[in-house]
N, C-alpha and C positions, 0 to 999 in steps of 0.2 A: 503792614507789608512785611517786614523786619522778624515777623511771628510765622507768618507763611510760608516765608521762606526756610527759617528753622525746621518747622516742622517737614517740610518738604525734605531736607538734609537729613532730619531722624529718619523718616523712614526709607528713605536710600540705606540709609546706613544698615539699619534693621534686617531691611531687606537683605541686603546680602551677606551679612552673617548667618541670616537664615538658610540662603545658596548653599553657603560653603560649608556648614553646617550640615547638612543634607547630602550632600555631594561626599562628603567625608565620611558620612554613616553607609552610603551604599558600596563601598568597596571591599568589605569585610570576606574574612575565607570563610567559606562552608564548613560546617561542623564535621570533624573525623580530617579535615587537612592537617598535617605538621608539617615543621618546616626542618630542612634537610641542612647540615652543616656542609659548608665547603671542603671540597677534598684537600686543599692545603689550609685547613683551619686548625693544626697542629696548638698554637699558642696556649 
């Protein structure tokens, strides 16, 4: 029972590394975007 249950916790776990994982690769900018400095970014 003790075995089942582990197992059950690995792949929770797995699982949602893989989510987040995932969720973090699709946010990405299109290719040709830059990013624009702030007008008070003087320093």
């Amino acid at each position: 029972m003790g075995i089942f249950i582990f197992i059950v916790i690995v792949l929770f776990v797995v699982g949602g590394l893989l989510i987040l994982l995932r969720s973090a690769n699709s946010h990405k900018l299109p290719e040709g975007i830059e990013s624009k400095p702030y007008s008070d970014d003087d320093d």
